[in-house]
BAVEX-254068 format. One line per 2 residues: number of its first residue (from 1); for each residue x negated, y negated, z negated of C-alpha. Coordinates in Angstrom, 1 decimal, m for minus. Example, Ala and Ser with C-alpha at 12.3 -4.5 7.8 and 13.67 -1.06 7.14 Angstrom:
2
1> m12.3:4.5:m7.8 | m13.7:1.1:m7.1
***
This chain:
234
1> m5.2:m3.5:54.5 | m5.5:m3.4:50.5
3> m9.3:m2.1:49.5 | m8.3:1.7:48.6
5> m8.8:2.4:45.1 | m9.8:6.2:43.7
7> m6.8:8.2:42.1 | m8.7:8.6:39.0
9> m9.7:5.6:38.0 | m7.7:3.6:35.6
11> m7.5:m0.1:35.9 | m9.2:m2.5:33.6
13> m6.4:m4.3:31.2 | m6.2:m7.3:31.8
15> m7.2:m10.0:28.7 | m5.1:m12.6:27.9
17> m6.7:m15.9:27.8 | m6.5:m16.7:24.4
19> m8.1:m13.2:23.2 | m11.3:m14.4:24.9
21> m10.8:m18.1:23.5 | m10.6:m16.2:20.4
23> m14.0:m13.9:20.7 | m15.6:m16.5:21.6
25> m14.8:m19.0:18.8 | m15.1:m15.7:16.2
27> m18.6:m15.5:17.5 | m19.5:m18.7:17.0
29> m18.3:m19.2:13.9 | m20.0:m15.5:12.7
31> m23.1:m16.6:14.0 | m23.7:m20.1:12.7
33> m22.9:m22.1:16.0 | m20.2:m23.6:14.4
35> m21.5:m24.4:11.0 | m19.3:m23.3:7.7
37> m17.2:m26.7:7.0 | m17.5:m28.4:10.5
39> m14.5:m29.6:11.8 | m13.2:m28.4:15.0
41> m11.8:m31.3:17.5 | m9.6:m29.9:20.1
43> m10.9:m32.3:23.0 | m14.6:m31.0:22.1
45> m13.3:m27.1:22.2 | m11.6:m27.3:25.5
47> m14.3:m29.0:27.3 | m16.6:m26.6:25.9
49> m14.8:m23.4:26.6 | m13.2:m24.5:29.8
51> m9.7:m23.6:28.7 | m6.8:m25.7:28.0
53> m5.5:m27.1:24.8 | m2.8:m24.2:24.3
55> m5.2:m21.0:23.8 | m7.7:m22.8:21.2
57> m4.5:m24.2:19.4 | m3.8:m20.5:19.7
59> m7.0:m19.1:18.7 | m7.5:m21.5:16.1
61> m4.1:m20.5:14.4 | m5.6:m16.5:14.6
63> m8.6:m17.9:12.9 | m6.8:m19.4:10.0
65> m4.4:m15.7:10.0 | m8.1:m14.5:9.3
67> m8.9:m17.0:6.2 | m12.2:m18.4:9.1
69> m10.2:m21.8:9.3 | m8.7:m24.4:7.8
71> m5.7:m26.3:8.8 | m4.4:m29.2:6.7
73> m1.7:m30.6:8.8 | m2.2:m34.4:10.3
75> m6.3:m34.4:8.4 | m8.3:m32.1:9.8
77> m8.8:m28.5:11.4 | m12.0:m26.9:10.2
79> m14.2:m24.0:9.5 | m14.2:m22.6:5.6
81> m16.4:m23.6:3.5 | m16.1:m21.6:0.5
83> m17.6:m22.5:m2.7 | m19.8:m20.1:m4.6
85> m17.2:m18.5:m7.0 | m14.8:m18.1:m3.8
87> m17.9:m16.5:m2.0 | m18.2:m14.1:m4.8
89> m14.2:m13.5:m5.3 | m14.0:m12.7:m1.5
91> m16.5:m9.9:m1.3 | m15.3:m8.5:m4.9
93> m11.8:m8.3:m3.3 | m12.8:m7.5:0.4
95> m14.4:m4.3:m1.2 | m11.3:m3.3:m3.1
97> m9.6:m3.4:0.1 | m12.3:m1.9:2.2
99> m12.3:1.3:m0.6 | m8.8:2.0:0.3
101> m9.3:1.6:4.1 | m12.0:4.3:3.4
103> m10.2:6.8:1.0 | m7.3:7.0:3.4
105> m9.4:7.7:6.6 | m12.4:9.4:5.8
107> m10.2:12.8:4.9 | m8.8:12.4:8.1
109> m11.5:12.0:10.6 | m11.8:14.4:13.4
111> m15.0:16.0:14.1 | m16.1:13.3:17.0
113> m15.2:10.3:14.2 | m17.4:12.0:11.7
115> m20.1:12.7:13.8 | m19.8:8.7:15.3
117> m19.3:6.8:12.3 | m22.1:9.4:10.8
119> m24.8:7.4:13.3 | m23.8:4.1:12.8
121> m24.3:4.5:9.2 | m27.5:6.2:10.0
123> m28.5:3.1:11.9 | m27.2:0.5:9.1
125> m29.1:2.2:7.0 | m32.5:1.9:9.0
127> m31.3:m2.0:9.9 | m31.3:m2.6:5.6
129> m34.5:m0.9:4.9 | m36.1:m2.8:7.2
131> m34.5:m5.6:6.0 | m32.7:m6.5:9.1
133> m28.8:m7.5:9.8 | m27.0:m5.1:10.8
135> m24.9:m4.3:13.9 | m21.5:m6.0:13.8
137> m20.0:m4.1:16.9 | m20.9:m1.2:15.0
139> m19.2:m2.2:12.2 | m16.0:m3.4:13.5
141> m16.1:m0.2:15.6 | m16.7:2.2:12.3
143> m13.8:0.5:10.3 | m11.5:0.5:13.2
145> m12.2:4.4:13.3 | m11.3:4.3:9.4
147> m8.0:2.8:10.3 | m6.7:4.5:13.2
149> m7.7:7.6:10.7 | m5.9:6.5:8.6
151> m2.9:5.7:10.3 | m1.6:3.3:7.9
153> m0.4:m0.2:10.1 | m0.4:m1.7:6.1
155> m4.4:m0.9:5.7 | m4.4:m2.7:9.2
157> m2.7:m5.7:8.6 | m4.5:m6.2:5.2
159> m7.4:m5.5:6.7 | m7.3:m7.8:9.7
161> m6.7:m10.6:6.9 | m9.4:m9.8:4.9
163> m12.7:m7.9:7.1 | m13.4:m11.0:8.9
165> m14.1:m13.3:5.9 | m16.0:m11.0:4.6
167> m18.0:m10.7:7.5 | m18.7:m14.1:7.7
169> m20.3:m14.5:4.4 | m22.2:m11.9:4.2
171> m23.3:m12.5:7.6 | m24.6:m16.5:6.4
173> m26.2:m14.9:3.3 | m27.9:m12.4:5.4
175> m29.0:m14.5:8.0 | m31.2:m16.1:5.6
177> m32.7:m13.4:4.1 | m30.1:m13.1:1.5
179> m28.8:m9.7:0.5 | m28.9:m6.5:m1.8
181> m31.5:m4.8:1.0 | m32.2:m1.7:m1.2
183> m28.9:m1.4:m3.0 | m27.5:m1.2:0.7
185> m29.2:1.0:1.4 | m28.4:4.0:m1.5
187> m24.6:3.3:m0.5 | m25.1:3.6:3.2
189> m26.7:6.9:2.9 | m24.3:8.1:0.2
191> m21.4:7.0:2.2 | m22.5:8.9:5.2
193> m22.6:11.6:3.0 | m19.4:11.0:2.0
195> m18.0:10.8:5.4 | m19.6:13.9:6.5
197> m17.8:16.0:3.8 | m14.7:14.4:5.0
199> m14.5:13.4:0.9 | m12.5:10.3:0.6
201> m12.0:10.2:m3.5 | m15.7:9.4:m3.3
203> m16.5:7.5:m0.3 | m13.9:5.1:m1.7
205> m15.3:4.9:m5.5 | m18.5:3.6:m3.7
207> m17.2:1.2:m1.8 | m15.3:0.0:m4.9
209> m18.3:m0.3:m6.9 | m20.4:m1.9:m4.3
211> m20.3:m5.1:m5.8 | m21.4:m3.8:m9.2
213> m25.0:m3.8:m7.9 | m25.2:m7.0:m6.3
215> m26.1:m9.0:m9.3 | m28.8:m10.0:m8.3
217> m27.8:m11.0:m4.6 | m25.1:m13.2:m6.1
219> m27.7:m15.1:m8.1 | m29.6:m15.5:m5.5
221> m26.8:m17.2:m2.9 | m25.7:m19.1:m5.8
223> m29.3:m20.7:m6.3 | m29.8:m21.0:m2.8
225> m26.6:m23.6:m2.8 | m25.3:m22.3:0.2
227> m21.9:m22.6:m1.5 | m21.3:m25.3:m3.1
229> m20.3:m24.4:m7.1 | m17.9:m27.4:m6.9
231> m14.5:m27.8:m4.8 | m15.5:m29.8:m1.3
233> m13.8:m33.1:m1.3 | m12.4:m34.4:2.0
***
């Protein structure tokens, strides 16, 4: 007889295949396992996920959706590899977006998102002073509060194009030290303030001027030559 299950407990959904070819492959490419230019060989990626050829293609073509990958048909399927003024033009647009993400939700938080979104900030900022990367579960899960606050499925889709790349870079950058530590800092704490006055006019004018302060970071990443200043020949 069938293993008897209790009335109130919901069943796990069930993950299609290429959602965790995806997660993985977004991993690896956030965290440096797959290096920023590398191409990606389909023979390699199915022996090393396990999977058959017809979720990577799939996950692959999410990751290009997201601007992580690179397809040129016939050449070469590959991870970015920005150069420095696309590194720059990314996070100065990725924070235009991310200001209207905020000034639509943050009015329209409840009291549970305010006081949640109110600890991870509280937490990025201690991960910043300290110098440390932050949490990017905690991230993802703060701006998804933003959108479903928001309830704008444009904010969503421009998002989901855009957050990722961001992530990425700053996420390299950081990984090597890289990154406006103390700067981060002032706008996490005033952006929590923000968020806990439900005040979206404002929490969105600091996220818009974010980039303003990271002179200095950008002179840094473009020193370091992480990308290059030149378009990458292939």
């Amino acid at each position: 007889m069938p293993v008897p299950v209790p009335a109130t407990q919901t069943p796990a959904p069930r993950r299609l295949l290429r959602d965790v070819v995806y997660d993985k492959m977004f991993a690896a490419i956030i965290d440096g396992t797959l290096e920023l230019g590398e191409r990606l060989n389909d023979d390699e990626l199915v022996n090393w996920l396990g999977v058959s050829r017809t979720p990577v293609r799939e996950a692959i073509a999410k990751l290009a959706d997201q601007a992580l990958v690179d397809i040129e048909a016939n050449r070469y399927t590959r991870v970015i590899q920005p150069t420095y003024d696309e590194f720059v033009d990314t996070l100065q647009t990725g924070y235009d977006v991310w200001s209207l993400v905020v000034r639509r939700g943050v009015p329209a938080l409840s009291s549970a998102q305010k006081k949640e979104v109110g600890t991870i900030l509280a937490n990025r900022s201690k991960a910043f002073a300290s110098h440390k990367q932050e949490d990017i579960d905690a991230l993802v899960r703060m701006n998804d509060i933003f959108l479903e606050a928001s309830a704008s499925s444009s904010l969503s889709r421009l998002w989901a194009a855009t957050g990722p790349r961001i992530l990425l870079l700053v996420r390299r950058t950081s990984a090597l030290g890289m990154y406006p530590w103390e700067p981060a800092v002032t706008f996490t704490d005033a952006l929590r303030k923000a968020v806990e006055a439900g005040d979206g006019s404002t929490a969105g004018d600091l996220v818009s001027g974010q980039t303003a302060t990271f002179g200095d970071y950008f002179d840094e990443v473009r020193a370091n030559g992480l990308f290059p200043t030149n378009p990458v020949r292939h």
